[in-house]
N, C-alpha and C positions, 0 to 999 in steps of 0.2 A: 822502490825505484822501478820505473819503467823500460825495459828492456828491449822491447819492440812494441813498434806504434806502425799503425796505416792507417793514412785517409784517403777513402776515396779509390783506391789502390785500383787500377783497372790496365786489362792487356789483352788485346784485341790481335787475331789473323787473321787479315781481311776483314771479311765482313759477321767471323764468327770472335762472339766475347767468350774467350775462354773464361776473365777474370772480370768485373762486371759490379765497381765499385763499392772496394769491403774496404772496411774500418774494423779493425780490432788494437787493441790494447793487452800484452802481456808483461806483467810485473816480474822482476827476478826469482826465483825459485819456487815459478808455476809451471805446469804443461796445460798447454791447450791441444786435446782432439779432436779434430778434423774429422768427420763421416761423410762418407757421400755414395752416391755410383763413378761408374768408370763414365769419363768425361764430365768430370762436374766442376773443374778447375785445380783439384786439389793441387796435383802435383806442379801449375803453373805455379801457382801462390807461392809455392816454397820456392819455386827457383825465382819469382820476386825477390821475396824475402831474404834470399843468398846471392843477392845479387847478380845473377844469373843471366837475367833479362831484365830489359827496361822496358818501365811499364808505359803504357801508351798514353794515360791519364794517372793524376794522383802521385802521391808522395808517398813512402817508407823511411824508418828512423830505426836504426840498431845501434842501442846505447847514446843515443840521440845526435851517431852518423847518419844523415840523409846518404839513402843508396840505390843504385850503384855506386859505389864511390872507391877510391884506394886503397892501399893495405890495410890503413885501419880498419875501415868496416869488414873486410873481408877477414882480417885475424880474428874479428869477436865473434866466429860462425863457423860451426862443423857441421858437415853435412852429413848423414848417413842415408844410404836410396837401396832400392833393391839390387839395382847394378852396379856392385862393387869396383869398378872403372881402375881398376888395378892393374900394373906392369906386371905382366905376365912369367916373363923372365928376371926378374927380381925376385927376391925375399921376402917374406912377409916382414921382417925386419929391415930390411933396404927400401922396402915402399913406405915403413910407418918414421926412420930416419928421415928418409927424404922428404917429405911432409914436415917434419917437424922444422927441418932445415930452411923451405919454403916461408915458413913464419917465423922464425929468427927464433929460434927456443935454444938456449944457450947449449945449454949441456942435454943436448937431443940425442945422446944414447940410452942416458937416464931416462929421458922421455919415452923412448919409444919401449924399454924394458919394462915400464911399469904399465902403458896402457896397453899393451901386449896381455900383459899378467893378468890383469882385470879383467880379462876376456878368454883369461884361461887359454891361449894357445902358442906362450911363451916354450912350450917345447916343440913346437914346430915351427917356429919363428925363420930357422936358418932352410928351411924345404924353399926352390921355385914357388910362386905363388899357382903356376901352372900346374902343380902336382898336387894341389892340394883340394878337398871336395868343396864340394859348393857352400856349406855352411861354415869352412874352416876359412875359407875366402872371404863369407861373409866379417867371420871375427876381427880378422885384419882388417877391413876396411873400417871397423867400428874403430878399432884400434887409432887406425891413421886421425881419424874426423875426431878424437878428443885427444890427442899430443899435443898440441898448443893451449890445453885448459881454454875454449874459447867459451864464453858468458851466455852464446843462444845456441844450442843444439837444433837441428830441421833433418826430422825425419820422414823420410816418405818409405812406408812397409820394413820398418827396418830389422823384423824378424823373420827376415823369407830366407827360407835355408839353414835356420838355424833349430839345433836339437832341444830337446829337454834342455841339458845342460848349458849350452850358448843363449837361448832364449830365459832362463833363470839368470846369468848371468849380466847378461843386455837390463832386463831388469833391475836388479842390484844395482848397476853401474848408473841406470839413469834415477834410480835415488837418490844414490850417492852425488848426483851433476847435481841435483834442486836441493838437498840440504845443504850444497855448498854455493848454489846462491843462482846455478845456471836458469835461465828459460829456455823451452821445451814446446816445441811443436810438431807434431806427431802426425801423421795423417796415416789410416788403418781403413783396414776391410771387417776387421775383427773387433766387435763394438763392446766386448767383454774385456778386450784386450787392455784396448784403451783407454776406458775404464775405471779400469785398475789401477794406473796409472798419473790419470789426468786431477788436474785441481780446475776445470773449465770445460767443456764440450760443445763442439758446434755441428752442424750438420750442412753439406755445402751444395748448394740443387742451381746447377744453371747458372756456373759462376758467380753465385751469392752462397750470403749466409740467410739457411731457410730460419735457422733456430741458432740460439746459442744460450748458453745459462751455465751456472755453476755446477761441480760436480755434486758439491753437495744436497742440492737437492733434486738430486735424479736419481727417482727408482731405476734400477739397472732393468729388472723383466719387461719393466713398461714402457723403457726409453726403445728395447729392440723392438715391440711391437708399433709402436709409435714412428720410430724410423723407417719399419716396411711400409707405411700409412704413407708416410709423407713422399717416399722416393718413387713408389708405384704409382700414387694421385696427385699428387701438392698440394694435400692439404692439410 
């Protein structure tokens, strides 16, 4: 089943194309990584693809909602970013209820206790979010973006901050999203990271896809040399 679709997908400010007509296709319980440099579109794509912004040409389909579109496309989509965008003066547990509450999750205390757990920081859960360090901040936010069990996970860096322990954890959990059926788009700086991870790879240069191909058949030592090749020359 195809989980997210684009054609053509493009999103232009002014007269600079951040996004610059991509098509991809990701099936349920893949990840696709995203590489690039800084300014290469990634991070518009995913806020395409979350509905975020409308794109200036081309279509998107999540779950096969054409989007932007209403709560349905927007409940099948958690987002995890580097900027945890969290209420300050709440709870870690009062930001990941209120998210769940946001997308109608019935019994959203259950919800928010166990994606809490998952991320190991259910004993900090009742602290301000304000008091809490930067990688514990991060957990919450992971927390909040899968309480509603949404179908397409869109990450952009979504291990900045986080420890040994959080970042093994973030791991496990996004296993555990794709053998329950989630897709997974990832965008990273860390091409080992991802990797690790991914069931797809793409590399993204000037609001395109330079490269894209299976995980399976990428040398991981050659794909990084290969990617400084391409991002320093274009070729």
């Amino acid at each position: 089943m195809t989980a997210i679709e684009a054609h053509g997908l493009t999103r232009a400010f002014g007269r600079r194309m951040a996004v610059d007509g991509v098509d991809l296709s990701i099936a349920s319980g893949d990840c696709m990584a995203i590489f690039g440099p800084n300014g290469a579109g990634k991070t518009t794509l995913l806020r395409l693809l979350g509905g975020l912004l409308k794109p200036s040409a081309g279509t998107a389909t999540i779950g096969g909602v054409r989007i932007p579109s209403g709560d349905e496309g927007r409940g099948a989509v958690g987002v995890i970013a580097h900027a945890t965008m969290l209420y300050g003066a709440l709870s870690g547990r009062e930001n990941v209820e209120f998210a769940a509450r946001l997308h109608g999750v019935r019994n959203y205390r259950d919800a928010a206790t166990a994606a809490l757990d998952k991320m190991h920081v259910l004993d900090r859960a009742s602290a301000p979010v304000r008091a809490l360090s930067r990688g514990m901040q991060q957990r919450v936010a992971i927390a909040r973006a899968i309480v509603h069990a949404p179908s397409v996970i869109l990450l952009d860096e979504p291990f900045t901050g986080l420890d040994y322990a959080g970042a093994s954890a973030l791991t496990v959990l996004l296993g555990t999203l794709r053998v329950g059926g989630a897709a997974l788009v990832l965008v990273t700086h860390n091409i080992a990271e991802g990797l690790a991870i991914a069931t797809h790879a793409s590399i993204m240069r000037e609001g395109r896809f330079a490269r894209s191909e299976k995980r399976a058949s990428i040398d991981a030592d050659r794909y990084q040399s290969e990617y400084r090749e391409l991002v320093s020359h274009g070729t």
